[in-house]
Every structure is written in C-alpha cells, then in structure tokens.
N, C-alpha and C positions, 0 to 999 in steps of 0.2 A: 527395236534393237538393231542398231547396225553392223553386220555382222561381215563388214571390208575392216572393222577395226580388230586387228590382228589379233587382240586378247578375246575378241569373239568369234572366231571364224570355228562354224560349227566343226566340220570334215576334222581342224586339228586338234579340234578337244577333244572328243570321243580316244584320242590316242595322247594327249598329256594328262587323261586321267586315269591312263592304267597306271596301278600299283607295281613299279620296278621296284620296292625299295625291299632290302634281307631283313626283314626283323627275326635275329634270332634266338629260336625257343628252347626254351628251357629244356626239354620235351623232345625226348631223341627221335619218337615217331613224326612229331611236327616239323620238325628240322630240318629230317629229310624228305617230306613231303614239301616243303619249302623252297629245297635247292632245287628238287625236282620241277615244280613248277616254273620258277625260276630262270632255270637252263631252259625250257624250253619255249619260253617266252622273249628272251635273248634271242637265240637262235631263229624263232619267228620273225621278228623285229629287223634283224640286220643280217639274216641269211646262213648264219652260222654262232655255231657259240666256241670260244678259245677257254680252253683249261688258265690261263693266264689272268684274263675277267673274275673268272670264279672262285680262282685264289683271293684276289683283291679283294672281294665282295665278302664272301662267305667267313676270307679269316683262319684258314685252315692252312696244313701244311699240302702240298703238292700231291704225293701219294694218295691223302687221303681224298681231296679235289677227281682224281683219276678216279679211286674206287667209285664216286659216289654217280658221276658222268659214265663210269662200264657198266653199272647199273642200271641206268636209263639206257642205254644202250642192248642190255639183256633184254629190256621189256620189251625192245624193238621199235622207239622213240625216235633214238637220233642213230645214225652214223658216222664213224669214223672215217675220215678222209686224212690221209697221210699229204702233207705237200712241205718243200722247200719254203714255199712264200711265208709260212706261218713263222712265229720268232721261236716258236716249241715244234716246230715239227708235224704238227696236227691241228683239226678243228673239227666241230661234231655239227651235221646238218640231221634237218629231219627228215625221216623218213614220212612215207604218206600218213600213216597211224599217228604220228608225232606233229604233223600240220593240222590234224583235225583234232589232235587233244588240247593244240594251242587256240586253235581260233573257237572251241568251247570255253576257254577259260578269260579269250578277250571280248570274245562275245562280236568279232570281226572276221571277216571270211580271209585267210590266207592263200593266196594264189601258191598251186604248187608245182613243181614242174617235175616229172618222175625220169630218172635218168640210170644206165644202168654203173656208170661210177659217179659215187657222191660227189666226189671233186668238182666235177662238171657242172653242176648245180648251182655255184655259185662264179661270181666274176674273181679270176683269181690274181689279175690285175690289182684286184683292190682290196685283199687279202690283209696285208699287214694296215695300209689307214682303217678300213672296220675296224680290226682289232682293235687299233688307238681309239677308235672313237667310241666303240662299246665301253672299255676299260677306264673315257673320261667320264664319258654319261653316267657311267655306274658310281664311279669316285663321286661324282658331286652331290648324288642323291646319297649317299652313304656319310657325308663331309659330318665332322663331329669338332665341337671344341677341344679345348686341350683337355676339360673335364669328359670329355667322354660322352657331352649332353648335345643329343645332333642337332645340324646346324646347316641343312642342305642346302646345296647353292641353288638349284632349284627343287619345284614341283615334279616335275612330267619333262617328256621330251617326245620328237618326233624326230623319225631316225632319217635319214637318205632316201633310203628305199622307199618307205609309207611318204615322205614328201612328193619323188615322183610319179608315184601311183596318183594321187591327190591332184598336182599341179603337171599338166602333159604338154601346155603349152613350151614353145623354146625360145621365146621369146622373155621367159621366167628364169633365173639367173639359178641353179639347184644348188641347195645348199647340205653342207655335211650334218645339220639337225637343227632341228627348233627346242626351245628348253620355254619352258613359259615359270615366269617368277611369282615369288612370292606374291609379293605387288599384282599380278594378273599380267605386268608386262611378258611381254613375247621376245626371246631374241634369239637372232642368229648364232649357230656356230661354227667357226670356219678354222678345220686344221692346217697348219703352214705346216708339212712333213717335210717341206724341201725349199731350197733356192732357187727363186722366180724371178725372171725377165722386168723390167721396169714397165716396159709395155703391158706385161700379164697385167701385174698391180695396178695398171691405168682401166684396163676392162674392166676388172672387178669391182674397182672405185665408181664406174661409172652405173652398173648394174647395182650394187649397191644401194644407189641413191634412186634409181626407180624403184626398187627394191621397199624403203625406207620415206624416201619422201616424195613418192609419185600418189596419184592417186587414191590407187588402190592400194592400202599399205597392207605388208605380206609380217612384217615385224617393226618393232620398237627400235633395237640395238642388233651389234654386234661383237658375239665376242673372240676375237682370237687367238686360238690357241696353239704359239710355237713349240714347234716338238725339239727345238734348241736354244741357245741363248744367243749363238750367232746367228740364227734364221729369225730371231727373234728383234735382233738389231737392223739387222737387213731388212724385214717387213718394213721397219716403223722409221726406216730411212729413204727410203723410196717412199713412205706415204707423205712425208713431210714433205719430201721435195716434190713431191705431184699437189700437191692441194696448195702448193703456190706459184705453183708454172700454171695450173691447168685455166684457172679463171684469167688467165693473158693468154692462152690457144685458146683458139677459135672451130670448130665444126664448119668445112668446108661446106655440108648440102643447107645447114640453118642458119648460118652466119653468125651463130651466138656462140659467147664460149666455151669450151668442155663443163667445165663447171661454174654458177656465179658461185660467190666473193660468200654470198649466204648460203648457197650449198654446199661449200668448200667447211666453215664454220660448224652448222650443221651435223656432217659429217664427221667432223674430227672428235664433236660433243658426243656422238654415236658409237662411234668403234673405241671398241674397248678391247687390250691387249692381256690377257689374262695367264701369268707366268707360272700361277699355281703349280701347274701338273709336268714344268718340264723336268721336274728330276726325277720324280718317277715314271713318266716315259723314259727317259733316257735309260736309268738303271734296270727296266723292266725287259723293254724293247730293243736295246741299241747297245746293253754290255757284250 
C-alpha cells in the first residue's frame, strides 16, 4: 500500500473517519446525548465550538441551541468566552474535563493548553474564518437533496489545527482542511474570506502545485470556497491571468518557468471554485 497517495495517508484517516455527522433521534434522551457529543467534538477539532455551527446543524431555533451548550457548560465541559471577533458575541472552549471526554470519544489524545481566561485559548485572530470553516464542513456533511434524502458533499474532513499537528514541516503549504470524497479522493479546502494581492494568488498557485503534483502528493483537488461573489470573481480572475503569464516567466535561480504549459492545465483541471455556501455565509456571518 502506498501510503504518499493522499486517499491513503494513514495520520489523515484516523481523523476523516470520525463521525461529524447530527443524525437526529427520535429520542429526546438520544438527541441530546448527540448534541452533546457533538459540541464537543467540534470544539475539540477546531478549538472552539460557535452557537452559529449548531444552529445550522442541529436545526433548532437559537434559544434552544443556548439551553442545550449552558448545559454542557453546567457539567463543566466547555466554557464560555465572551469576544468582539465572534459574529454572535461568543464561543465555548473546553475546559480540561471537556478535552479528555473528547479525546475518549475520538479515541485521539487532544493537546490542551489550561489558561486562566478561556479567550486565551484560542487564536483570536482567526476567530470568525474557524467559525466559517466549521459552519462549511458541517453544511456539507449535513447537504441533503431537495427530498430531504442526504447527500453529503463529503465523508470526513481534517480541520487546520489536526493538519498542522500532522504536517510541521514549512516548507508544506497549511491548508484551511482536507475533506476526503466519496470516491476516497482527498481534496483541499481553501476559504477566500477576503481580497488578495495577485502576487498572494501567484504563491498559492505555486505551493499548490507541489502540493498536488509534486511528488509527494498531500491531495487530489482543491476546492474553493468564496465567502463573496465579488471575492469570488476576483479569485478566478487573477488565476486566469496567472496560469497564462506564469508559463512565459521564468524562475530566476532554475531558469525554468514558474509554471510549464502542463502544469498551468493541470492545475486549472484541479481547482475547483465551489459557490454553494456564499449565501449562507454572507446571511449568516456578514448580515
């Protein structure tokens, strides 16, 4: 077994075959044994869980969302952390009892860092992209036809954080998550939250493609997801004009050119611009 092919690499299975998904039970005691587990496996995963996610997920109205998170919170699970950055005002980390009931349930050790305010705990810099990126990974394991018969865009996923626990190298391009497909392919997922430099989009393209078709390959695809429809225009207009400038520039120390002609092709067969989620980001996050 070759295990550089990205649908085999052991370290990311073990973490795209946790079960994210809400199936929810009939069974008021199941249900909210459910949410419970749940939240705090969220929260494990990507450092904090948002009342915002678990609306989405669970299907409930907001109040009740709150009851069910102050409740995990009585048991002494997670903590509330008040902050600006969040789109609601808040986000619930866990406590040391709430790290060690997650990483029994993943059956994976959770690094915990104990602090005497929660806030601190996490990077709050990148507060509101988690949010987004929890709130898509959860949307696509949840995706259902118009009948109601689901229809997840993936399996599994592996979040930021568990990637660079995993990959410590900086020379590795970090990405905002891995999603592994139905098919067993693997692919990237990459939030566009903002308006980027042409240059940015030239590095990324280039990391990318070692990324992709170097190699060692780290995934199959990638897919990205603008949190606008103008950031969405902007991305996929600087990538056109970079994948036909780049193979006529040349790399001053190797004399070859940023990109050949077949990894310009390549590439544009790889990156996939996935519009799905910008309206409910935007309505969610940004009203």
């Amino acid at each position: 077994m070759n295990t550089n092919t990205p649908s085999l690499n052991t370290e990311h299975q073990k973490y795209f075959n946790l079960d994210m998904r809400f199936n929810k039970s009939t069974n008021a005691v199941h249900r909210g044994r459910e949410k419970k587990y749940l939240a705090l496996l969220l929260a494990a995963r990507f450092g904090f869980i948002s009342a915002i996610t678990c609306e989405a997920i669970w299907q409930i109205k907001r109040h009740k969302v709150l009851e069910s998170l102050n409740r995990i919170v009585k048991e002494g699970l997670l903590s509330i952390a008040e902050t600006d950055r969040a789109a609601d005002g808040r986000i619930y980390v866990l406590t040391h009892s709430g790290a060690k009931f997650a990483s029994d349930l993943m059956r994976i050790d959770i690094p915990f860092r104990s602090a005497q305010e929660p806030i601190t705990q996490v990077n709050q810099n990148a507060i509101m992209h988690d949010s987004i990126m929890s709130f898509v990974l959860s949307l696509g394991l949840q995706n259902q036809t118009k009948d109601g018969i689901p229809k997840p865009l993936w399996n599994g996923y592996l979040t930021e954080l568990e990637f660079k626990r995993i990959h410590t190298s900086s020379n590795i391009k970090n990405v905002d998550a891995l999603v592994q497909l139905a098919n067993g392919e693997v692919a990237a997922v990459e939030l566009e939250a903002s308006f980027k430099r042409k240059q940015q989009h030239e590095k990324t393209l280039l990391k990318l493609r070692d990324a992709m078709l170097g190699e060692n390959r780290l995934y199959d695809k990638v897919f990205i997801i603008p949190c606008s429809n103008k950031i969405n225009s902007d991305t996929q207009r600087f990538h056109k004009q970079l994948f036909e400038e780049m193979p006529h520039r040349y790399d001053r120390k190797t004399k070859q050119p940023l990109l050949s002609e077949t990894e310009a092709n390549k590439l544009q067969e790889k990156i996939i611009y996935r519009t799905k989620f910008i309206d409910p980001i935007e309505q969610t996050f940004y009203r």
